[in-house]
C-alpha positions as CSV (number, residue, x, y, z in Angstrom):
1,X,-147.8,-7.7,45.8
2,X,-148.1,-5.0,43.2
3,X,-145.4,-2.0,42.3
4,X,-146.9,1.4,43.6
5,X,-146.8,4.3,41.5
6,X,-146.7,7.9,42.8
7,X,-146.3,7.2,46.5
8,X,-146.5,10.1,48.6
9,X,-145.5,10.3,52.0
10,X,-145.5,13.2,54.8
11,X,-146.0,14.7,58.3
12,X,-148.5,16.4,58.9
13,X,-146.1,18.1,62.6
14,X,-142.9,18.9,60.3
15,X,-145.2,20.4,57.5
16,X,-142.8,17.8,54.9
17,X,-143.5,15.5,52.5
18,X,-141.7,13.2,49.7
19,X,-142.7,11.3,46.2
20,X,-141.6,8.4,45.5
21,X,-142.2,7.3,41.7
22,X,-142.9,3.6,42.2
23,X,-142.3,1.5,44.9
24,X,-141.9,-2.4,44.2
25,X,-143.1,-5.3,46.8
26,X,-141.4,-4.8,49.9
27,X,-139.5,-1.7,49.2
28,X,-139.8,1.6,51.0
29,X,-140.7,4.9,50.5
30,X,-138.8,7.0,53.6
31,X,-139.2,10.8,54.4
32,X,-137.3,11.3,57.5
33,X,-138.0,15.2,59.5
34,X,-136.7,16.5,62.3
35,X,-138.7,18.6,64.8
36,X,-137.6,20.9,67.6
37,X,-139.8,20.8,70.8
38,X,-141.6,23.6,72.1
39,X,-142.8,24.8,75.2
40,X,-146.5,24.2,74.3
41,X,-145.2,20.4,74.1
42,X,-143.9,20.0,77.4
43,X,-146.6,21.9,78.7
44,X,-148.8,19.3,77.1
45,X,-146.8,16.9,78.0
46,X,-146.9,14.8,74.7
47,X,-146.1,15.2,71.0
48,X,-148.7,13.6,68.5
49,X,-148.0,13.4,65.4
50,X,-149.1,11.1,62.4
51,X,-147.6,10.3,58.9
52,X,-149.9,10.0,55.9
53,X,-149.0,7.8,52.7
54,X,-150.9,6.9,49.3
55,X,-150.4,6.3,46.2
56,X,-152.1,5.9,42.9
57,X,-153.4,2.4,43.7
58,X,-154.2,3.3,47.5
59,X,-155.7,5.4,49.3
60,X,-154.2,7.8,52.1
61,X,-153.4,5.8,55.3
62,X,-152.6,7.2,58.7
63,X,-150.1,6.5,61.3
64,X,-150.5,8.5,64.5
65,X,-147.6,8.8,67.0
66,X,-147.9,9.7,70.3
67,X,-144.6,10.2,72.1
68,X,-144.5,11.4,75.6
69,X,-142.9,14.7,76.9
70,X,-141.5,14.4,80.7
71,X,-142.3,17.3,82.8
72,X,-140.6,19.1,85.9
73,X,-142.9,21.9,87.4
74,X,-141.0,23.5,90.3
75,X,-141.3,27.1,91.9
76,X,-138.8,28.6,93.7
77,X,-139.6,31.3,96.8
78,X,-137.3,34.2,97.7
79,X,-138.2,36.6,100.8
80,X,-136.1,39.7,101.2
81,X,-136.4,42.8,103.0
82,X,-136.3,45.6,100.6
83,X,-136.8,48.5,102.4
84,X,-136.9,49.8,106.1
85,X,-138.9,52.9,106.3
86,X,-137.5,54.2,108.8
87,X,-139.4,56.3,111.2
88,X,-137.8,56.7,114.1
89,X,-134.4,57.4,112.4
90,X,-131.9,55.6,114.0
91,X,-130.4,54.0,111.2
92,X,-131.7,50.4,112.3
93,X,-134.9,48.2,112.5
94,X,-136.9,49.8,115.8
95,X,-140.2,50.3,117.0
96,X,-142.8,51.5,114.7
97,X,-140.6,50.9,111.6
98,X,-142.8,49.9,108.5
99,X,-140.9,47.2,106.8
100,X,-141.4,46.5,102.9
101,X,-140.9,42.8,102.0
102,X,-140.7,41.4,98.1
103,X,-141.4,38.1,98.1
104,X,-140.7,36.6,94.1
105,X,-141.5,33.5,92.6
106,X,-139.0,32.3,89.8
107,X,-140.5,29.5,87.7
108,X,-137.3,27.0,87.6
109,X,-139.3,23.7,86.1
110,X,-139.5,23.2,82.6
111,X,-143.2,24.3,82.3
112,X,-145.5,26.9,81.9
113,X,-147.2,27.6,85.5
114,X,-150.5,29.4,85.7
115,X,-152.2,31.3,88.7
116,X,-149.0,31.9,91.0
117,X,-150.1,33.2,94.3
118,X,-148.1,34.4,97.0
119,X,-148.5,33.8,101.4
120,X,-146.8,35.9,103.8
121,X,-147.7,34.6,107.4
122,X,-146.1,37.6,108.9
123,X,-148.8,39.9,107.8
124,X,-151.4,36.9,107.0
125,X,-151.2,37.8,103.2
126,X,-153.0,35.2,101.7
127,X,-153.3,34.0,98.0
128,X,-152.0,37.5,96.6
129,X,-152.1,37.6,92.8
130,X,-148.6,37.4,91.8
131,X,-149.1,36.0,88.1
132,X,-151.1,34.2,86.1
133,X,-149.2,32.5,84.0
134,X,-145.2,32.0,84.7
135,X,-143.2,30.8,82.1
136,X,-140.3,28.5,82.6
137,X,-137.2,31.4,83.9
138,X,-139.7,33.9,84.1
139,X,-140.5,35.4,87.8
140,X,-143.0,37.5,89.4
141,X,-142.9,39.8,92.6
142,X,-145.2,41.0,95.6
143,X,-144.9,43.4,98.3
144,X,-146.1,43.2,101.8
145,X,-145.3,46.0,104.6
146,X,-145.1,45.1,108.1
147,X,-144.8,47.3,111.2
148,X,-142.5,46.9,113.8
149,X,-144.4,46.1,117.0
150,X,-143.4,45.6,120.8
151,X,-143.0,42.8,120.6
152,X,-141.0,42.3,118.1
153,X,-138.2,44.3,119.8
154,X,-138.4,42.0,122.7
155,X,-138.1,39.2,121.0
156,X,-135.0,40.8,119.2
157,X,-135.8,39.3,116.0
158,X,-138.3,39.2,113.0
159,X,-139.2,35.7,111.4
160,X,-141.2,34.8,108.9
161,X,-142.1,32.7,106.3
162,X,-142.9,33.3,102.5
163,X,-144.6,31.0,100.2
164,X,-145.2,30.8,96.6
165,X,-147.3,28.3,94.4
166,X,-148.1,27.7,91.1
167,X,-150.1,25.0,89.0
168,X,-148.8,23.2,86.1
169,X,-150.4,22.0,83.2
170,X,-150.7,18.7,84.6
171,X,-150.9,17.4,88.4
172,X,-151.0,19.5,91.7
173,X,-149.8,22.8,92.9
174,X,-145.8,23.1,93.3
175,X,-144.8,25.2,96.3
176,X,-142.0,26.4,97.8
177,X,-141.4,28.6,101.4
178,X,-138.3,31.0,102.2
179,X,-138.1,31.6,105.5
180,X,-136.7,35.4,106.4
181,X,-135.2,36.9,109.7
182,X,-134.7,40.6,110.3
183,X,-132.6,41.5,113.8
184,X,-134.2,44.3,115.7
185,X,-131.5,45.6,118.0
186,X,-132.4,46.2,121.5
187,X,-131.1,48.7,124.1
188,X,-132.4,47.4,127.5
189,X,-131.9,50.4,130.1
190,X,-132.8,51.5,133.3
191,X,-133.4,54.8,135.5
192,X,-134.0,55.7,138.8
């Protein structure tokens, strides 16, 4: 019910502040900021912030703010063959063939992921280091080799499944498997 005199107002997450020379009974003092959203917020999940006013017949009050930041972890798997070392030389997947695999993990939610690990069950790699922490875009690679075996060429085909993971800030592990096939040509033939 009393003018205030030298009000001051700020925010303490914009860094601003404004003065106000008096303010009468039921007036305002306003300092309006604008903030751009980082990644360390959505990682968190929330934004807190709190506004501070006074004046020279107050003291500083606080008003805290809490405003929620949606999050969308999600990993995305890609299994390729990337090389055939070819031993036997015949210009195609065969017998005794070591085969290099890159399995990458691309980050394609909106937070940071940490400790992204990579399975292969075709060569039972399990939890291989692939990153530890995965920004959102960012990706990460592993390679596995595999030998061609007997059976293999019987069956006339390679399949297998790669799997990535990665944990975000908040919740469970995301996953996410790419399944890969590789032909193996066969030549059946017989003698007498």
């Amino acid at each position: 019910n009393v003018t205030l005199h030298n009000v001051h107002v700020s925010d303490d997450l914009a860094g601003d502040s404004t003065s106000c020379p008096a303010v009468a009974p039921g007036g305002t003092c306003v300092l309006t900021v604008t903030y751009v959203v980082t990644q360390v917020d959505v990682d968190a999940g929330e934004i807190v912030n709190t506004g501070t006013a006074g004046s020279d017949e107050t003291d500083p009050t606080e008003d805290p703010n809490t405003e929620p930041v949606p999050q969308n972890p999600s990993i995305l798997a890609d299994k390729v063959l990337d090389e055939n070392l070819d031993v036997a030389v015949s210009g195609t997947v065969s017998l005794g063939d070591t085969l290099k695999f890159k399995i990458t993990a691309t980050n394609d939610g909106d937070v940071t992921l940490a400790n992204v690990t990579v399975d292969d069950d075709l060569t039972a790699t399990t939890d291989a280091f692939c990153a530890a922490s995965l920004a959102p875009g960012a990706s990460c690679t592993v390679t596995v080799t595999y030998v061609v075996s007997q059976s293999d060429v019987n069956a006339g085909q390679i399949d297998n499944i790669g799997t990535v993971e990665g944990t975000p800030p908040i919740g469970g592990p995301v996953t996410d498997t790419d399944p890969e096939t590789v032909l193996v040509p066969q030549n059946p033939e017989i003698s007498i």
